[in-house]
N, C-alpha and C positions, 0 to 999 in steps of 0.2 A: 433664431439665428443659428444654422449650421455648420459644425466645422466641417473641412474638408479633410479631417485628419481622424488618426487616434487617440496620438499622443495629445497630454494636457501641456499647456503654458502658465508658469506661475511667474508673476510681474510683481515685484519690489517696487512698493512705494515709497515717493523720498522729495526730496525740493524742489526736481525735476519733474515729478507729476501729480503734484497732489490735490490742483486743480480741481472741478469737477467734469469740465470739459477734456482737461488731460487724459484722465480717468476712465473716462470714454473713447478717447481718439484708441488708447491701450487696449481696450475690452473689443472695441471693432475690427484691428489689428491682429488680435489671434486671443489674448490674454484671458483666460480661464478662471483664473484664482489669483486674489490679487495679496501680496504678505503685507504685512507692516511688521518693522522691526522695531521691539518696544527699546532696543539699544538706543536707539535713536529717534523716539517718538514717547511726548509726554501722553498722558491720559486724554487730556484734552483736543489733542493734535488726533490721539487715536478714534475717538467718539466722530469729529469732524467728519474724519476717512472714513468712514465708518457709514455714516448719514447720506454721505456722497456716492458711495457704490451702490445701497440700497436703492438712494433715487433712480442711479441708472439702470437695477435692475429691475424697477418698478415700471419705466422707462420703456425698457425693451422687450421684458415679459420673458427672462431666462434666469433663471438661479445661477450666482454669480457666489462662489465661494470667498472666504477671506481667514486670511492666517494671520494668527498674532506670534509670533517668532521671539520668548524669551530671550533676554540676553544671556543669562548665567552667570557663572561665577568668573568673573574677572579677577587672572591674578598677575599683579604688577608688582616691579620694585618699587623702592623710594627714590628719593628725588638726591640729587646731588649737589653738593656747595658749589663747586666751580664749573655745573654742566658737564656735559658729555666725558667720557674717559677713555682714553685709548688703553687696548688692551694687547698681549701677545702673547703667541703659542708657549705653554708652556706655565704661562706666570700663576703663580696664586692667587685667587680673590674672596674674599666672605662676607656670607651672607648672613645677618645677623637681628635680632630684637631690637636691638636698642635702635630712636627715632634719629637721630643724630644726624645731619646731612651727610651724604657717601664722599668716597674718595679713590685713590688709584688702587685702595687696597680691601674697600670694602662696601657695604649699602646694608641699610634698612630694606629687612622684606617683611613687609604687616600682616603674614598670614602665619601666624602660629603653628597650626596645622601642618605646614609643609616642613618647617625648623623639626616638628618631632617625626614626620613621616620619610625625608629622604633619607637613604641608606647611601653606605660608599659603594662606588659604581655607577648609580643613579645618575643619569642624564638630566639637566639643566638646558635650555634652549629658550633662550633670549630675543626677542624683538623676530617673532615667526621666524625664529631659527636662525637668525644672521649671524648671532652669537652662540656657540656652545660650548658647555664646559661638562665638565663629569665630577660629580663629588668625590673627596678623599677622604674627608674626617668629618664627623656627626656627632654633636653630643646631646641634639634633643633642644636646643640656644641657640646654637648657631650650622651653618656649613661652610669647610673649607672645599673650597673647587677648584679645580684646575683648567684654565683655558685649553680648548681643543682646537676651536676655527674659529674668525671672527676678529675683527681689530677695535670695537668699541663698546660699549655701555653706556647709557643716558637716562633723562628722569621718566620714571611711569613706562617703563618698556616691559611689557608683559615676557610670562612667565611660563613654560610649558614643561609639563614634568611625565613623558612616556613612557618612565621604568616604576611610576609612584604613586601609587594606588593610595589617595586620599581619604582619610575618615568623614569627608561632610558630604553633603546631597547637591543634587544640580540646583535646587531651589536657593537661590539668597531671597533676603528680607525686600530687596527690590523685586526681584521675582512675584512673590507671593501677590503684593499690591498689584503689579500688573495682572499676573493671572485673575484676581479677583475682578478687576477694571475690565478685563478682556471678556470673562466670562457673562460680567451683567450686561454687558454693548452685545451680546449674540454673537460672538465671532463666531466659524464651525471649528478649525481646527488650532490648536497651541501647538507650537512647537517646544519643544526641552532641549535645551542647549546643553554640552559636556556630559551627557550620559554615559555613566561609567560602572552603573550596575541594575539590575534589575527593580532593587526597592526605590530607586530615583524615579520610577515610572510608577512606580506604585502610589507611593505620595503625592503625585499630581492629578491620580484617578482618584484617590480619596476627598479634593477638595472639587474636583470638576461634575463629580456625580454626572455622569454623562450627558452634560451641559453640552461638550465638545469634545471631538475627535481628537487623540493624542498621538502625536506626532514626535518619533525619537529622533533627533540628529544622533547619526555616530561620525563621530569626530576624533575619540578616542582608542589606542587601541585596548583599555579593559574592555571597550564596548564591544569593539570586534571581537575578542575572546570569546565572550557570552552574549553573542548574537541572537543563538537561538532562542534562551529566558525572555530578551529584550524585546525578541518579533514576539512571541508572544503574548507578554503584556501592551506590545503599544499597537496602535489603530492603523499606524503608517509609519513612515521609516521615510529618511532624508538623507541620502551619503553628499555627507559638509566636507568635502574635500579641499578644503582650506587649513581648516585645521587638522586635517587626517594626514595632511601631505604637511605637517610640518611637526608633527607629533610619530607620524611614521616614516622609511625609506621615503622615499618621491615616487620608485618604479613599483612597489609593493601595490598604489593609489589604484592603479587598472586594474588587478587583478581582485581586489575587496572592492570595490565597484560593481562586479559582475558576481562575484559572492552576492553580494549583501543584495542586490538585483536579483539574483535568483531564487534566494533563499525567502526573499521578500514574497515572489512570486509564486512558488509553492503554498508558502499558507496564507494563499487570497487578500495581503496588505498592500495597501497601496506603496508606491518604494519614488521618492522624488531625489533626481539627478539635479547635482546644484554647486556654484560656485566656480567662476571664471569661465562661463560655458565661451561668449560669446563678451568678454574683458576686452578686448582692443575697441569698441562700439563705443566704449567710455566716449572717447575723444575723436573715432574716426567713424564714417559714414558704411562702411563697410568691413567685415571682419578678415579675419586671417584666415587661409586655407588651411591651419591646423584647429583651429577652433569651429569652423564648419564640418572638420573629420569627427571630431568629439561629439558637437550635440548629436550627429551622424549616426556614431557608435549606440550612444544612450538611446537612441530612438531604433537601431536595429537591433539592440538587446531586450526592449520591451518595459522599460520602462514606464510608470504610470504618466510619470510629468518630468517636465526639462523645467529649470531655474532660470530666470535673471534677476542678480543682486544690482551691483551699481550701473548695471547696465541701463536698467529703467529706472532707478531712484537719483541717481546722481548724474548719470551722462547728459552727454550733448543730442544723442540721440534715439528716446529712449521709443519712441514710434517705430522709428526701423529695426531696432533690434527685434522688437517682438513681431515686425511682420517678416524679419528674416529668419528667426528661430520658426516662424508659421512656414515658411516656403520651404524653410532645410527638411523639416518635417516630412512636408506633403509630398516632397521629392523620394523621401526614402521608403515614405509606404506604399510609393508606386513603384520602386525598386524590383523588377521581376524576383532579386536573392532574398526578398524579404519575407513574404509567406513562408519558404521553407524554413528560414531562422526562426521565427515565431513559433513556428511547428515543433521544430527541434526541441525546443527547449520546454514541452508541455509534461507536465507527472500524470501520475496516477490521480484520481481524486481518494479525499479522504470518504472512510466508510460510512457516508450520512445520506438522506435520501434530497438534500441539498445540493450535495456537490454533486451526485449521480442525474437528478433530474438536470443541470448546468451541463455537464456533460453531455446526456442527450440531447438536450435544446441544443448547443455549436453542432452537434454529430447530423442532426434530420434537417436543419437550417442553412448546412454546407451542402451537402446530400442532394437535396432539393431545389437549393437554389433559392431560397426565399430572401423575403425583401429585407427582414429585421428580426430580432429578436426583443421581445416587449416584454421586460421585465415588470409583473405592480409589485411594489415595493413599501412598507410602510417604516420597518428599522436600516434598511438598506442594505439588509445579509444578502439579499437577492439578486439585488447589482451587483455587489460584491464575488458570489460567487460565479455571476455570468462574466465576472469583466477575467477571473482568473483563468478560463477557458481561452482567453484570446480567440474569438471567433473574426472569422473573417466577414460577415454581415456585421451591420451597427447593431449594436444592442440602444435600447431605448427605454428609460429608467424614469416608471409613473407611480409619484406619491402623493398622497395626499397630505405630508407633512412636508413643510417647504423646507427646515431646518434639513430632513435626512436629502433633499436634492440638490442644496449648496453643499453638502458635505461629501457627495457624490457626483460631481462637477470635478474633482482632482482624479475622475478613476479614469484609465484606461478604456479609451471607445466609446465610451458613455453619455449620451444625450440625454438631458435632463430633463423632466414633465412635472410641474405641479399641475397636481389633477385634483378634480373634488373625488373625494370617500367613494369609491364603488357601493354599491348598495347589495349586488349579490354576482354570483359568475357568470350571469349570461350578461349583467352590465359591466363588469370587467374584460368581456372579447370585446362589446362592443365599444367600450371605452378606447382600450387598444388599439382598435383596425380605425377608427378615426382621428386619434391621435397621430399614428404613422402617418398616415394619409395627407392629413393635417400640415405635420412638420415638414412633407416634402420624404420621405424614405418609402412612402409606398405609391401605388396608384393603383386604379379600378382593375379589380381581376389576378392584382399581384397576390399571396399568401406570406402572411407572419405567421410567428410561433410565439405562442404566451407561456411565462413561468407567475406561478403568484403560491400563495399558503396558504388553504382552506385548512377551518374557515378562515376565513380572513379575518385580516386587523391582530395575528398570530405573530410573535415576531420567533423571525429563525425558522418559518415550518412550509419552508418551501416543499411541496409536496404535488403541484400540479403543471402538467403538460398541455399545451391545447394547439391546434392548429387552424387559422382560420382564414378565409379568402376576403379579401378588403372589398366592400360592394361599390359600384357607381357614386353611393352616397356617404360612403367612408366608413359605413357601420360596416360590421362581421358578418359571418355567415359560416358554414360548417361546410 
């Protein structure tokens, strides 16, 4: 099954489709890579989901990606004796150790950690920001705070602290068990929830042993700070503008979007745009004209994948969101402004004979006119670095490990192939030019261009270029 696009579609699974028929209606739709949010999915719910995409990729004969989406560290107040509390500009409230139910003057906060880490100054932001306050007084016990905007407080209303750099790790004790649950069920990619420095990424690669592709949300801005540490150690990159947009300004949110988007895309990671793409679908059949600008924008800045959260896991309709997130798409890659913005924004390659030969293959492929570009692929550096080229032909991405082709389903442009093991390079052209052929991107007489790493089965050693003409019978030829 082919898309008609570049960009990928990542579908949130939820109550709304967790079906196996749902499931499917989603993947036919446009849906590329399907998430599960372990916030909201036990072990056993997740194994299900899990069983259920397989079928239908076994089903359809395409590698179908799946994300398991840590939740992280949840931080909440306590609960209050008499409920809810009106609050006003100006007044004092504290936050404190002791369990005691709250009141107009104070509340239980059960995170230790934060009592010794805010400082005066420090921003406080209450129920995604509807309440904020700024601390005045710290002794390490407690905080006194000062109301800034906002008129209430209530029980279990989370917690967000943008000036206060925390001592713990994105990892809670819930975490762990999920990642371990995630990792034995085959997911390809984890997501890390509240990533706020570079060793939180570190920690999750030491238990994942490259089981799975790691996936950073920035959501915070310590993350923003030290972006570039962050792209480095992780596999892919998620801009969670939910909580970025309530942890940072609101108008700041565009502008580190298109950072973190570009930055992502200079060192060949994958970068997923995510969160209220296409919100109003919750409940209505059709979305807003500002939320059609937006997936818009993330799809003419080049993003690998566009997001829907509750759009597909809890809406009313979660079939058309993802065939209208497919049309917004397909509209704006046939955009005449669109190849040159793709263009614009391409770098130097780094000095490898990876990124050089990626380079040449977009350069003689454009040049030429050819039908595809045929990546073999066995770790998936090699998709990787075809899909950071942005070419304007399909790249087409042939492995003989099915893990590296579901994990390569989230990349930009990239048509996926489980293929048997080449056996040497003249059955790698001809693997290729029948493949193409095969999938529908080439026909008799058209010419591809192959990248792969002699010898093969090498990983990272992308080192060869080849050109070949697709014959009558879909085998290669020189």
């Amino acid at each position: 099954m082919r898309r008609s696009r570049k960009v990928k579609i990542l579908a949130t699974l939820g109550p709304a489709s967790s079906d196996e028929t749902m499931i499917r209606q989603l993947f036919e739709a446009g849906a590329d890579v399907f998430r599960i949010n372990m916030s909201h999915t036990n072990h056993e719910l997740m194994r299900t989901l899990i069983d259920r995409i397989r079928s239908i990729e076994k089903e359809l004969g395409r590698a179908i990606g799946i994300l398991a989406d840590l939740q992280g560290p949840k931080l909440r107040v306590g609960a209050f004796a008499d409920g809810a509390q009106e609050m006003k500009a100006d007044q004092e409230f504290t936050f404190d150790g002791d369990p005691a139910p709250g009141n107009a003057t104070r509340v239980h906060l059960p995170h230790p950690e934060i009592l010794k880490s805010v400082q005066p100054g420090h921003r406080l932001l209450i129920d995604d920001g509807r309440l904020q306050m700024e601390a005045v007084a710290c002794d390490g016990k407690s905080i006194r705070a000062k109301v800034i905007s906002g008129t209430k407080i209530s029980d279990r209303k989370g917690i967000s602290l943008p000036d206060t750099d925390l001592p713990v790790g994105a990892l809670t004790d819930k975490d762990r068990k999920d990642l371990d649950a995630a990792l034995a069920a085959n997911v390809d990619w984890i997501a890390l929830s509240f990533v706020q420095r570079p060793d939180d990424i570190a920690e999750v690669r030491k238990i994942a042993r490259g089981r799975a592709g790691i996936m950073s949300k920035i959501e915070k801005p310590q993350a923003v700070q030290r972006l570039a540490e962050i792209i480095e150690l992780s596999d892919a990159l998620m801009v969670a503008r939910g909580d970025l947009g309530v942890e940072m300004p609101l108008e700041a949110v565009p502008g580190i979007q298109k950072q973190i988007t570009r930055a992502a895309r200079r060192a060949g990671k994958p970068v997923v745009i995510a969160t209220q793409m296409l919100e109003s679908m919750i409940s209505a059949p059709v979305p807003t004209r500002a939320e059609v600008s937006d997936v818009s924008i993330a799809v003419f800045e080049g993003a690998d994948a566009v997001m829907l959260s509750a759009e597909s896991a809890a809406g009313d309709y979660p079939v058309e969101a993802v065939a209208m997130m497919d049309r917004i798409a397909q509209q704006v890659e046939r955009d005449p402004n669109y190849p040159s913005i793709i263009n614009a924004q391409r770098t130097e390659p780094e000095a490898t004979g990876a990124d050089a030969i990626s380079l040449a293959a977009r350069q003689i492929a454009e040049t030429l006119n050819l039908a595809a570009i045929v990546c073999y692929t066995g770790s998936g550096t090699t998709g990787l670095r075809a899909a950071r080229e942005r070419p304007h032909v399909p790249i087409i991405a042939l492995s003989p490990v099915v893990g590296t082709a579901r994990r390569l389903s989230l990349l930009w442009g990239t048509h996926c192939v489980v293929s048997e093991d080449a056996t040497d390079l003249d059955d790698v052209v001809n693997r290729a030019c029948r493949i193409a052929f095969q999938e529908g991107f080439a026909k008799a007489g058209d010419r591809v261009i192959i990248t792969a790493g002699v010898p093969l089965r090498t990983p990272g050693a992308t080192n060869m270029l080849r050109i070949a003409y697709v014959g009558s019978d879909g085998q290669g030829g020189m």
